[in-house]
N, C-alpha and C positions, 0 to 999 in steps of 0.2 A: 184683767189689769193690762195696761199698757195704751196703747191708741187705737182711738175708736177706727171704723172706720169709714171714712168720710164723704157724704155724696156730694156732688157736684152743687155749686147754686151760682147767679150770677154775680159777677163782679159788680160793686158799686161803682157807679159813674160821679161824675165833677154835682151833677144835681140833685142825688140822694143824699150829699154830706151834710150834716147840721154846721148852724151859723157857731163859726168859733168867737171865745172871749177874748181872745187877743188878733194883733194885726201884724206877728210877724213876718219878717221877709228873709227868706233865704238870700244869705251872703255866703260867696264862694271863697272869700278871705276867712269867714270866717267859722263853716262848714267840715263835718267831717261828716261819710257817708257809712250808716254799719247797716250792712248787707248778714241779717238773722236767722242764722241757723236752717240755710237753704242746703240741706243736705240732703243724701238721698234714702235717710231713714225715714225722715219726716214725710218728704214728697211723695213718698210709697203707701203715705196714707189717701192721699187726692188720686183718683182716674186722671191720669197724665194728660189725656186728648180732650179734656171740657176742662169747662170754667171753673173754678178759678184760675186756676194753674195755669192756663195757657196764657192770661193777660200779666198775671203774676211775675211770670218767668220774664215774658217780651219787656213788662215798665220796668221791673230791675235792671234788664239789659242795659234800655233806652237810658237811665237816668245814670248807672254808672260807666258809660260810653261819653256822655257830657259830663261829667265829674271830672274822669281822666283827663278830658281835654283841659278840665279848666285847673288841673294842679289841685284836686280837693282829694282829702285822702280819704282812700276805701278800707274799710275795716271788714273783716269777718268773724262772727264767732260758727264754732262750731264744738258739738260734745265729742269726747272724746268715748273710746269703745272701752269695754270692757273695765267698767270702774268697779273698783274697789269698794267696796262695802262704807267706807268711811267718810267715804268722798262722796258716794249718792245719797246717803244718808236718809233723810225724810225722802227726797225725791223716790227713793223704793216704795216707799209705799203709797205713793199716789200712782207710778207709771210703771212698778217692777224695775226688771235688769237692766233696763234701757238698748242701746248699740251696743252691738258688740264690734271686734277690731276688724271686721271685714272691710274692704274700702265701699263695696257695694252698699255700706250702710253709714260709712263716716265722713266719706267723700262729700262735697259740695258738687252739684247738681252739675254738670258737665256745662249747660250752657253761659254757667258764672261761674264755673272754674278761677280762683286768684289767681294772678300773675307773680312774679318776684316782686314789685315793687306796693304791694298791697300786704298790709297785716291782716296774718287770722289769729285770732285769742280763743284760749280755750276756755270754752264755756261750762259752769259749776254749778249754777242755780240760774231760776229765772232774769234775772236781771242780767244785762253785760258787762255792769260796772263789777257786781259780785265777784270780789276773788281774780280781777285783771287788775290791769293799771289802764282800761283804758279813758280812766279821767285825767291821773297823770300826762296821759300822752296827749289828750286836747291840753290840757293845760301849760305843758312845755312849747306846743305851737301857737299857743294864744290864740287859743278855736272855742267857741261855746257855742256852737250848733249842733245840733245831733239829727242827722235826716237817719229817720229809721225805715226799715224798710222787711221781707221775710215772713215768718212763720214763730209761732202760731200769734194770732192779734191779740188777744183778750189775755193771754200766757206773758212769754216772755218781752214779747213788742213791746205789752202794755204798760210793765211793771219794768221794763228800763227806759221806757218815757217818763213812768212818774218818777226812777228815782234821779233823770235829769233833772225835774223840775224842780225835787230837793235840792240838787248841786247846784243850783241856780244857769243849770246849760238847757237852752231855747229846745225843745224836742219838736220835732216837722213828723208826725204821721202820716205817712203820703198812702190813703187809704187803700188805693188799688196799685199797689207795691204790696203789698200785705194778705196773708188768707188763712182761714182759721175753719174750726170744727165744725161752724154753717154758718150760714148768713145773718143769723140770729147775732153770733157769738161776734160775730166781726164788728156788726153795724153797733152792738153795746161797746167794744172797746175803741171806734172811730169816736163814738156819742162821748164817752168816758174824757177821752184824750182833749176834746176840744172844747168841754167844757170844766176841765179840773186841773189838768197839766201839759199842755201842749198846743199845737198849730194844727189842725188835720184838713189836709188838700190831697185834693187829685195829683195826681204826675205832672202830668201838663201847666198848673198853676206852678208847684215846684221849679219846673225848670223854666218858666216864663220868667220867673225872680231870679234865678241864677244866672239870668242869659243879660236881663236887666240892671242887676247889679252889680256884674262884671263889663268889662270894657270887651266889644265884639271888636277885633285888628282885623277891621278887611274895612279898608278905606276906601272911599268916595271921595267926589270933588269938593273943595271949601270944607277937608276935613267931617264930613260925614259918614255913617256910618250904616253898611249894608244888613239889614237884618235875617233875622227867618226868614219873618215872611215873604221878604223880596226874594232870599233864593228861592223859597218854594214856587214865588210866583214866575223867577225867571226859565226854570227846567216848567212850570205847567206852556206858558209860553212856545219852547221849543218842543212840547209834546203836545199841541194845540187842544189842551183841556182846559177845566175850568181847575186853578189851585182846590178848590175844596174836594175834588174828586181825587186827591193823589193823598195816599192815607203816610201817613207820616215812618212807616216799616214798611210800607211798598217796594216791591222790586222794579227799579225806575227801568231797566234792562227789559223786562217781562210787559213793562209798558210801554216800548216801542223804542226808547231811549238807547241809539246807536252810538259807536263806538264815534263815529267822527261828529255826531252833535255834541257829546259827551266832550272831547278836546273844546271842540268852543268854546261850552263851560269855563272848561281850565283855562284857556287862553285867554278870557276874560275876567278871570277872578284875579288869573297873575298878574294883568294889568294893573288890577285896583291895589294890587301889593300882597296879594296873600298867596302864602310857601304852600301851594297843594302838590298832590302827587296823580299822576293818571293811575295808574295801575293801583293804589290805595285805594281811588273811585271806586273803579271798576269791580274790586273784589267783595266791595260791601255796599252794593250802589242801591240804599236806600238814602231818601233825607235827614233822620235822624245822624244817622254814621258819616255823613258829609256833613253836617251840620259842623258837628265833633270835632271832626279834623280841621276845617276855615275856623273854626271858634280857637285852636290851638297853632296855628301859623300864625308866626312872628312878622311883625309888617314894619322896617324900617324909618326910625321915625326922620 
């Protein structure tokens, strides 16, 4: 009894996803992010150094790095150790005693550690909504999106998708944010989600909608508006590649990108209006995490 344990298999990409029944689109007005059950009981069932885990950990990063910037709130569940009899109830007898109160097992996974300004909810059954309030809490923000994201997919992803679908709030499956007891088990509850109760996309489709249907404040001339892929293409530019060669977690630093082309950057971004920081570059200088930050600089109207 308890968790299997888990071999390695690869993550699905944006072309393995089935055609979904619906066409919705992630809004950052009206979004909220729950980041499931990424603790490090669960993760101790995957080999840390392969797939899935590895793309797992990096798209949850990536997606709640642009979250933050965009004011979208991040949620966490997590089980809590050492439950009482009454409170795990049936779940005894499918998983046994589950965590106990070590942090080594309660803890969320170090590289998505919450912040202060992020809720974690404890979690009591499959579902998230189970036994929280956190329907209430979209509901007092006038929020009816739910990007899911975590462990396990076909478990508790699955079944707080579908009882979104019940509450009538939009559930986003972002497949490879998710990872489960094997490839089997993943690709039925991706299959599940986009045909019965949900949206199921890649990461990257995700935040291409959030990026789209939020206002990017880094201004151009005649009021236009500088994108991704202009920044990506402006740093492939000063590192004389081709944009498609600079992987979107890349260390731009490790790719040649020195300290005084880096200021350029800046001094050219301040131009167009936007509040950046060098040394914020500098400390996380991939283009996702500079993305983040120009997506969250206030630009004077």
């Amino acid at each position: 009894m308890g968790l299997p344990s888990i071999p390695s298999y690869s993550m699905p990409t944006a072309s393995d996803l089935p055609e979904n029944k619906v066409s919705w689109k992630a809004d950052p007005k009206r979004s909220v992010l729950l980041i499931h059950d990424m603790q490090k009981y669960f993760l101790g069932a995957f080999n840390q150094h392969e797939s899935p885990v590895k793309e797992l950990i990096a798209n949850i990063r990536r997606i709640r790095d642009v979250c933050k910037a965009k004011g979208i709130p991040v949620v966490y569940t997590a089980q809590p150790g050492n439950q009482k009899s009454e409170d795990r109830a049936l779940l005894q007898d499918f998983w046994g005693e589950g965590l106990s109160e070590d942090p080594s097992e309660t803890s969320i996974v170090d590289e998505l550690a919450p912040d202060k300004e992020d809720t974690v909810l404890t979690k009591w059954r499959y579902s998230a909504f189970k036994r929280t309030n956190l329907k209430e809490m979209m509901e007092s923000q006038q929020r009816d999106q739910l990007m899911i994201c975590g462990v396990y997919a076909h478990i508790g992803c699955l079944l707080t998708a579908a009882e979104a679908f019940m509450d009538d709030i939009q559930a986003f499956f972002i497949a490879d944010a998710i990872a489960d007891f094997s490839r089997k088990d993943h690709e039925t509850a991706v299959n599940y989600a986009a045909s019965r109760c949900g949206f199921a996309a890649a990461s990257t489709t995700v935040l291409e909608q959030l990026q789209s249907n939020g206002e990017v404040p880094i201004s151009k001339k005649h009021d236009d508006r500088l994108s991704y892929k202009e920044v990506k293409e402006q740093v492939a530019e000063i590192l004389e590649t081709n944009p498609e060669k600079i992987d979107d977690e890349a260390n731009l630093i490790s790719m040649g990108l020195d300290s005084i082309r880096m200021m350029s950057l800046v001094e050219e971004w301040r131009e167009m209006g936007a509040d950046v920081d060098f040394m914020k570059l500098a400390e996380t200088p991939t283009l996702v995490h500079w993305w983040s930050l120009l997506s969250a600089s206030e630009v004077p109207s």
